[in-house]
C-alpha positions, 0 to 999 in steps of 0.5 A, spaced: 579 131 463 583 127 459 590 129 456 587 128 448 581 133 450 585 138 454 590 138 446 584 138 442 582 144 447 588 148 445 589 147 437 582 151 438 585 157 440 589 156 433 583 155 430 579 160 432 585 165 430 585 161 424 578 163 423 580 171 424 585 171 419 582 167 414 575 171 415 579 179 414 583 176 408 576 174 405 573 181 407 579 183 403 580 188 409 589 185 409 593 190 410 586 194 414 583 199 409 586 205 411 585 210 417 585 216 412 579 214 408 574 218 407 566 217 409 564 216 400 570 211 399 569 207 406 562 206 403 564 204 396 569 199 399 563 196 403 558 197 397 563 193 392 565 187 397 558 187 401 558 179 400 565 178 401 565 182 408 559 178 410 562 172 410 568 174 412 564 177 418 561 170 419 568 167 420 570 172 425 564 171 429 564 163 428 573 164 431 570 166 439 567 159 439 574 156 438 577 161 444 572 158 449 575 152 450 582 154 449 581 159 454 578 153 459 583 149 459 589 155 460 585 155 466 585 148 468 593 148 467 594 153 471 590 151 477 594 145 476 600 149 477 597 155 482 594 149 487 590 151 493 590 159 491 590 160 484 587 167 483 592 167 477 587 161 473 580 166 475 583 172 473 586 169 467 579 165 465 575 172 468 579 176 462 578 170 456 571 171 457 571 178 457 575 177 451 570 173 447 566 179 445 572 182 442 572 176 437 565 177 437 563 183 436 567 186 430 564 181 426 557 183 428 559 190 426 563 188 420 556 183 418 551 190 419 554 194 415 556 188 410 548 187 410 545 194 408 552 196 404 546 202 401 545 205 408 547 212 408 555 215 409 556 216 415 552 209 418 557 205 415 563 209 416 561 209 423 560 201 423 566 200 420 570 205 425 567 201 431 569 194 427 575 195 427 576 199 434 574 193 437 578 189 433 585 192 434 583 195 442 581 188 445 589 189 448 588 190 454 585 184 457 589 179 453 594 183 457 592 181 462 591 174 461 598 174 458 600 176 465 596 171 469 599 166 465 607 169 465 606 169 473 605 162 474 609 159 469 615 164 472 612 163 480 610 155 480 614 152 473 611 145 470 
């Protein structure tokens, strides 16, 4: 893979990161919408901006096409560093992947309650729970790919 594409690669990662951002400020969910929220003011958010946080759902889910190729080519570069033996680089490409349904799923979770904001209370105060626990607990395994990434550069250098 020539040096061009492994750069194009890796603004896919801001790209995608981009699309999230972009794709909560639309939802107008910038800062979140608050924890202490009741069910019937949950709804109300939802009914009020059904169209934005459609879209904005729509974003979120178009940014795990960007992360792939990110998360490819972090691992062609540590298996360059890594050599014969580069556990680091699979654990590291294994836990990108992992982490592609957490760039996913919330949106999807953000779209259905955005297509039928005249579901019941609770359907969509369930929704929007499940939205944002997966958006804000994927954690776990990019530590583990900052992990990954932080051994190699620390054992193996350029």
């Amino acid at each position: 893979m020539n040096q061009d594409h492994q750069r194009l690669c890796a603004w896919a990662g801001v790209v995608g990161i981009t699309f999230i951002v972009i794709g909560l400020f639309v939802m107008g969910f910038v800062p979140p919408i608050g924890p202490s929220l009741t069910p019937d003011q949950v709804a109300e958010i939802y009914r009020a901006r059904a169209t934005e946080i459609r879209f904005g759902a729509l974003l979120i889910i178009i940014s795990a096409m960007f992360c792939a190729p990110y998360y490819a080519v972090i691992f062609l570069q540590l298996r360059r560093m890594e050599g014969k033996r580069p556990i680091g680089a699979y654990s590291q490409l294994g836990s990108g992947l992992a982490n592609l349904q957490f760039f996913i799923l919330p949106g999807v979770f953000f779209a259905i309650a955005g297509y039928r904001p005249d579901r019941s209370v609770d359907v969509l105060y369930a929704l929007n729970d499940m939205a944002w626990l997966m958006t804000l607990f994927p954690w776990t395994v990019g530590a583990m790919q900052g992990i990954c990434v932080g051994l190699a550069v620390l054992k193996h250098g350029t």
